[in-house]
N, C-alpha and C positions, 0 to 999 in steps of 0.2 A: 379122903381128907374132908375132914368136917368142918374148917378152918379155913379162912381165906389168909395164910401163912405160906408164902410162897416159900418160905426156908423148909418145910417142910415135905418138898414134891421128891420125888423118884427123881436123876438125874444122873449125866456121868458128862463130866468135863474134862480137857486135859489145856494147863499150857506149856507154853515153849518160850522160853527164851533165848536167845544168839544173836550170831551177826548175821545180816544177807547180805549177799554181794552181788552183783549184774553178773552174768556167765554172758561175755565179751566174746571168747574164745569159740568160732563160728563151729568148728567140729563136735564141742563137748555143746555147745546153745542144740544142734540139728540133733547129738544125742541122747540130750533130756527129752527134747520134745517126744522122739522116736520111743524112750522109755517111759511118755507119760500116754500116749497111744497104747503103745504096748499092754502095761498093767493096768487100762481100760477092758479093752477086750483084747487079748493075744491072738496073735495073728492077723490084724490089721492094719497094721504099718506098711506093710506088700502090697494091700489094694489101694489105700489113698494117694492121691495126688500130694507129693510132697510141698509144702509150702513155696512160693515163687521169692524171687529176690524179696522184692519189698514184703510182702508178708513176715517174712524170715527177717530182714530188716525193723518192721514194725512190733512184733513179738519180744515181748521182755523174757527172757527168765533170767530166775533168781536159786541161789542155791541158799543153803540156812546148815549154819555149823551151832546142833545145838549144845549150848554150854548148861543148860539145865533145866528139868522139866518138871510138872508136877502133872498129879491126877488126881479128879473126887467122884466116889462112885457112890451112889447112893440108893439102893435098890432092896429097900426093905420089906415094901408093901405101905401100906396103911400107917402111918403113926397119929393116934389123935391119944389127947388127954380124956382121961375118964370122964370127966365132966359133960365133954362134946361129946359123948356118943350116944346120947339120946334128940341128938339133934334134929330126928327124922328128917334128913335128906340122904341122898344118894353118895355113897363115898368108894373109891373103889382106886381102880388104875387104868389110865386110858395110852395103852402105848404109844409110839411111834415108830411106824418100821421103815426101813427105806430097801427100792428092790427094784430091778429090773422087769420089766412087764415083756411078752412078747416083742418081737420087731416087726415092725410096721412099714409097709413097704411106700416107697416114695412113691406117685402118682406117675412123673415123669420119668420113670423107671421102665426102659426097653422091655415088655411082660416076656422074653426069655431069658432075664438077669437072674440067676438063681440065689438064693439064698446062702449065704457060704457058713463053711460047716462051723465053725467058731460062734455061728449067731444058733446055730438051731438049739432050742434050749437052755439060752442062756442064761448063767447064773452065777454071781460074784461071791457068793455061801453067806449071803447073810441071811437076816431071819425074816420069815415071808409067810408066817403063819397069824 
């Protein structure tokens, strides 16, 4: 982009519109949470300390019944007007990727705690290149 035209960058948005409600109901509140653990990393719901009263207490969630949504993806590359492109500066695409790095182990960590096999390798399939 040869253009300081922010309508013009690469991007992808989505919104949502609905209603949220407080999830009150202590069995379906303990089974979000457990589902949002869950599709973090699977299989670590089993080793965590489950929340204590008041945690579990202090903890909101919210569920969202969506009534409609939209999305704009805009990933063309480069758009400049003929005019701009003798601009001599640099014009190009600077991504953003987001990824899980190795795990790093706690300091205060007993050094016969081993690794559990859900972490070795971990990766949510996004893009990491």
């Amino acid at each position: 982009m040869r253009i300081g035209d922010p309508r013009r960058r690469a991007r992808a948005r989505a919104i949502l519109y609905g209603q949220a409600v407080e999830v009150t109901d202590p069995d379906e509140k303990a089974e979000a949470l457990r589902l949002v653990v869950e599709h973090t990393i699977p299989g670590r719901w089993k080793d965590v300390r489950w929340p204590n009263a008041d945690e579990f207490r202090q903890t909101l969630v919210i569920k969202l019944s969506i009534s409609e949504g939209s999305a704009k993806v805009r990933a063309l590359g480069v758009i400049d007007d003929e005019e701009d492109m003798n601009q001599g500066c640099w014009a190009g695409l600077l991504p953003i990727y987001t990824s899980y790095g190795p795990a790093l182990r706690d300091p205060a960590l007993p050094a016969n705690t081993r690794l559990p096999a859900y972490l070795e390798g971990y990766s949510r399939g996004g893009r990491t290149d």
